[in-house]
C-alpha positions in Angstrom: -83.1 79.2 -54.4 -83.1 75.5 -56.0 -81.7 74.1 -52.9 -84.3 74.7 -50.9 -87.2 72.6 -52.7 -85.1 69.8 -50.9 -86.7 68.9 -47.3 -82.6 68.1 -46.4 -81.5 71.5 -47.2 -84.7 73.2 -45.4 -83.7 71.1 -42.1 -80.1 71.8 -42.4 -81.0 75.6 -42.8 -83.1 75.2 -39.7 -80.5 73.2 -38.0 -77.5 75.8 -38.4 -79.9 78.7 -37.0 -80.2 76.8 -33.9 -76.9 76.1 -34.1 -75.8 79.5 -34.3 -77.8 80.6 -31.0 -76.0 78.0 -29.0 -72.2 77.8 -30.3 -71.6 81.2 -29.4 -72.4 80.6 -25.6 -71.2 77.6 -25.1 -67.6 78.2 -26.9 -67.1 81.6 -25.1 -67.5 79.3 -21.6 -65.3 77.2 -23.1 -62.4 79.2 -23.9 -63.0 81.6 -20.4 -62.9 78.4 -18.6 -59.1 77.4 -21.0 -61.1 74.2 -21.7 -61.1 74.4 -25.6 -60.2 70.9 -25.6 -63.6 70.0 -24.1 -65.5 70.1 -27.2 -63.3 67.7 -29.2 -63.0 65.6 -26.2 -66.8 65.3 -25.9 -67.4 64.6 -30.0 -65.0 61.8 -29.2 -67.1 60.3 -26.5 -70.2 60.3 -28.8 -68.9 59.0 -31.6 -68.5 56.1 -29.2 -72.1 56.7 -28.6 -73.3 56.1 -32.3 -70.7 53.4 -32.5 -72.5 51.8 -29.6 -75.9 52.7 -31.4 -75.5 51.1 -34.5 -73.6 48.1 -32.6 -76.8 47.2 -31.2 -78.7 48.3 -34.0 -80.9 51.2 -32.1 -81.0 54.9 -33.1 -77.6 56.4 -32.7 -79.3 59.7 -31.5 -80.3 57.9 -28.0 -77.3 55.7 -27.3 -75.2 59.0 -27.8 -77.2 61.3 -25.6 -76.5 58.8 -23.0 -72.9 58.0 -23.4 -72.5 61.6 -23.7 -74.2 62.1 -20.5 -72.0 59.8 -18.7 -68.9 60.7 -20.7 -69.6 64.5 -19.3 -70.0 63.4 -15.6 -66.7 61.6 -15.8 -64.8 64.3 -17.2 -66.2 66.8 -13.9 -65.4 63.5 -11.8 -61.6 63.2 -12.7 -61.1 67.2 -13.0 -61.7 66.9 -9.2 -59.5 64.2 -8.7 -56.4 66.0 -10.8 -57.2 69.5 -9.6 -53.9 70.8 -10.6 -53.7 69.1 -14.0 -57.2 69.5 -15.5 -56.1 68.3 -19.1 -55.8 65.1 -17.9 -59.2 64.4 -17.2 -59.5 65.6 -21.4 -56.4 63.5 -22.2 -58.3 60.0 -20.9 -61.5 60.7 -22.0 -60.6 61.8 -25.5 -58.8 58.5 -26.0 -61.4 56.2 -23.7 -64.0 57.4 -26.2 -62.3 56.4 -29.9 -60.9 53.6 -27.9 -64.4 52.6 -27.7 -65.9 53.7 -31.1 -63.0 51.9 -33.0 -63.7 49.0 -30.9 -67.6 48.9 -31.7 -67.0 49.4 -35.1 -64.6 46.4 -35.7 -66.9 44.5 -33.8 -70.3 45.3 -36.3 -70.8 43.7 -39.1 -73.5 45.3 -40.4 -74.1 48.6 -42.2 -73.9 50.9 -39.9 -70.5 50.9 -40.7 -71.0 53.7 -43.4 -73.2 55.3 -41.1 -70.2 56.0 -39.0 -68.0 57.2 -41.2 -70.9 60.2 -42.1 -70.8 60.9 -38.1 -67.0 61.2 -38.6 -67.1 64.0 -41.7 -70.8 65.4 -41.3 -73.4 64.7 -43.8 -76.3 67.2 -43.7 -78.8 64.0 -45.0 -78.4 62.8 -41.9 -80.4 65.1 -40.4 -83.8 63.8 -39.4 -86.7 66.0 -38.3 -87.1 64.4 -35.0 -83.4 66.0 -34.8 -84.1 69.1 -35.9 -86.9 69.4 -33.2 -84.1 68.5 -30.5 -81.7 71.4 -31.4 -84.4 73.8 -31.4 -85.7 73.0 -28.2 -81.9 72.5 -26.9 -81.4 76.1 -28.5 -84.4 77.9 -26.6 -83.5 76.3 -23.2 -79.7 77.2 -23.5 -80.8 80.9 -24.1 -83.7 80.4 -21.1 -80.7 79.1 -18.7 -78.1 81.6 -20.2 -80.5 84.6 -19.3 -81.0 82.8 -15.6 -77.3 82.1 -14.4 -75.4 84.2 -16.8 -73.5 85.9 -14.0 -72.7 82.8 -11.8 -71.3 81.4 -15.0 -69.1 84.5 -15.4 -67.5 84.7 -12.3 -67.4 80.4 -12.9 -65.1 80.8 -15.7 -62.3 83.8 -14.1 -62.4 82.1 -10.8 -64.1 78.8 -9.4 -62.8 79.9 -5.6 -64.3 83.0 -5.5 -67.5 81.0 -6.6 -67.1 78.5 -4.1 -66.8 81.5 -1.4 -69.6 83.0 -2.8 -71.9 79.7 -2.0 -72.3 79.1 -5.8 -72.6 75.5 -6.7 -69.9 75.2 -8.3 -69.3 71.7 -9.0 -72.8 71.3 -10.2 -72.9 74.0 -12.7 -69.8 72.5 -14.1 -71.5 69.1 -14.6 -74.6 70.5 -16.6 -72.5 72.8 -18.6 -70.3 69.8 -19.2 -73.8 68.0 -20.6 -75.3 70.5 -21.8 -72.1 71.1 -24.3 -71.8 67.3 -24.7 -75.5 67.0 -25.8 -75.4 69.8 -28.2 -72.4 67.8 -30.1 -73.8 64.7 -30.5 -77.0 66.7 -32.0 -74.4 68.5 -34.0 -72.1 65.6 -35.4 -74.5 65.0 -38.1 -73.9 68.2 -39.6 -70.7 68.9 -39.3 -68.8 65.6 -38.1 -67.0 64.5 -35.2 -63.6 66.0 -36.4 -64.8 69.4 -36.9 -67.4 69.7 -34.3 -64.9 71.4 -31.9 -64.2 74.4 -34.6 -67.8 74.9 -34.7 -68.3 75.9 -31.2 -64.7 77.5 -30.6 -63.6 79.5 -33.6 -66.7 81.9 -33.7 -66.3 82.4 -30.4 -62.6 83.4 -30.9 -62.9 85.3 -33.6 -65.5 87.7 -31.5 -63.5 88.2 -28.8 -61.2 89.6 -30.4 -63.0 92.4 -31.8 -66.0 92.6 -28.9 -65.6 95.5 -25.6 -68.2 93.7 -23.1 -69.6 89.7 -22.9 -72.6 90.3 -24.0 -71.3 92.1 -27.2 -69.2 88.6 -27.8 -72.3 86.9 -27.8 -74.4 88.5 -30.0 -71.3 88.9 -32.6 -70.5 85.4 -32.2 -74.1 84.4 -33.7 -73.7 86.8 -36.2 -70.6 84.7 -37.5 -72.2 81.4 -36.8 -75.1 82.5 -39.0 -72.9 84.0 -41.7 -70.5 80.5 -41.6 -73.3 78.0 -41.2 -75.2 79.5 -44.1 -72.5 80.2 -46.3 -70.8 76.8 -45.8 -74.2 74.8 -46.1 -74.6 76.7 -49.5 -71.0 75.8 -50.8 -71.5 72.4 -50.0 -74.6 72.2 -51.9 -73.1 74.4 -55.3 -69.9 72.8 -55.0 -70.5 69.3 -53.8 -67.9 69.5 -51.1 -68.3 68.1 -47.5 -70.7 70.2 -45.3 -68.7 70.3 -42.1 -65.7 71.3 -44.0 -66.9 74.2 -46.0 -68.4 75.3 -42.7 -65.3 75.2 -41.4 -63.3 76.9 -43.5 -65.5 79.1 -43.8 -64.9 80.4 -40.0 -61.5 80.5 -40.9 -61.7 82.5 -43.5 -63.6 84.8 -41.2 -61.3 84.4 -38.5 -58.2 85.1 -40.8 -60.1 88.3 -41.9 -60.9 90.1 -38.7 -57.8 89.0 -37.5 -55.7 91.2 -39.7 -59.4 93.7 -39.6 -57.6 94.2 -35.8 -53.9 94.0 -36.2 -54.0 96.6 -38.8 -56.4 98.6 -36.6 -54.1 98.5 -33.8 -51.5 99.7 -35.8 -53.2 102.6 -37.3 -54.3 103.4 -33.3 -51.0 103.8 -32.1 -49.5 105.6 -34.7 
């Protein structure tokens, strides 16, 4: 196709397939765990981190990795210390981190102002090969430590105190899922933006558990819907000359609104 003679598209292409092996695994945690939330509280934190980036006039990519890093460890910290109201510790981290960004961006005077607002709605130039090399090595390490504590993660997300009983370490493996996710999205904003990230790692996720029978099934249908979203947003974007994070997104939607009434008609049929 024409697109493709541009080295942008190629890398976004390649971003999205990487992409598409981690949302799936991260966003089925996510929503087993009822912390849906986490992912739009997290893309809030590194918007902060490019804010800070361009601020001091460094690569974004670094500053964010390490605010995100931080912001992650904060989030485990203060879900410990409101046990019994864990959407707090989402509630003040969501708004600490635009508290911040808007803060850093009032303060810079510079360009980087623009540069922002492409972190804020996706922009798939953004994209830089060094980038691109990050996701995929981020991708193969997810699926290296999803194969190795798959099952402590499961019994994780239905019940942390059988974990605890169980001498998992609990609290531990919450903290590197916690920056694991928060990494991924600040290698994602680029793409897809800060506003949307959050629908890029829970709606596909959603959308196959309602027609999967067994986790693992989830999984694998959930990259089949990244793959199919990813690739057919990235190519409306290009035809159409829309957003990139948008058309992705609505393109899960679409697919979410499809097998959604795919199942409730289903059902119906079943029990009649």
């Amino acid at each position: 196709m024409e697109m493709f003679q541009y080295d942008f598209i190629q890398r976004a292409f390649i971003a999205g397939a990487a992409i598409s092996l981690i949302t799936p695994i991260l966003g089925l945690f996510l929503i087993l765990k009822r912390q849906s939330l986490m992912a739009d509280t997290l893309s809030h934190i590194s918007l902060a981190g490019v804010a800070l980036g361009t601020f001091l006039g460094i690569m974004p990519t670094y500053t964010t990795l390490i605010v995100v890093i931080i912001g992650a460890i904060l989030i485990e910290y203060l879900r410990q210390v409101y046990r019994d109201f864990s959407d707090v510790s989402v509630a003040i981290m969501m708004a600490t981190g635009m508290a911040v960004a808007l803060i850093l961006m009032s303060l810079n005077t510079n360009s980087g102002t623009f540069q922002i607002d492409q972190y804020l709605f996706g922009s798939i130039i953004l994209i830089s090969p060094e980038e691109v090399k990050l996701l995929l090595i981020l991708a193969a390490a997810l699926v290296i430590l999803y194969a190795i504590f798959r099952k402590p993660l499961y019994v994780m997300s239905f019940d942390e105190a059988a974990a605890k009983t169980a001498g998992l370490p609990v609290r531990f493996i919450s903290i590197v899922f916690s920056i694991v996710t928060g990494i991924t999205i600040s290698i994602m904003m680029p793409i897809v933006g800060a506003l949307l990230v959050s629908a890029l790692i829970v709606i596909p996720s959603a959308t196959a558990i309602k027609v999967s029978r067994s986790f693992t099934q989830t999984i694998f249908l959930g990259i089949l819907i990244n793959v199919i979203g990813i690739f057919g947003g990235l190519t409306a974007s290009y035809q159409f000359d829309t957003p990139p994070g948008a058309s992705i997104t609505i393109g899960f939607v679409i697919i979410f609104v499809i097998v959604s009434i795919f199942t409730a008609v289903k059902n119906r049929l079943d029990r009649q």
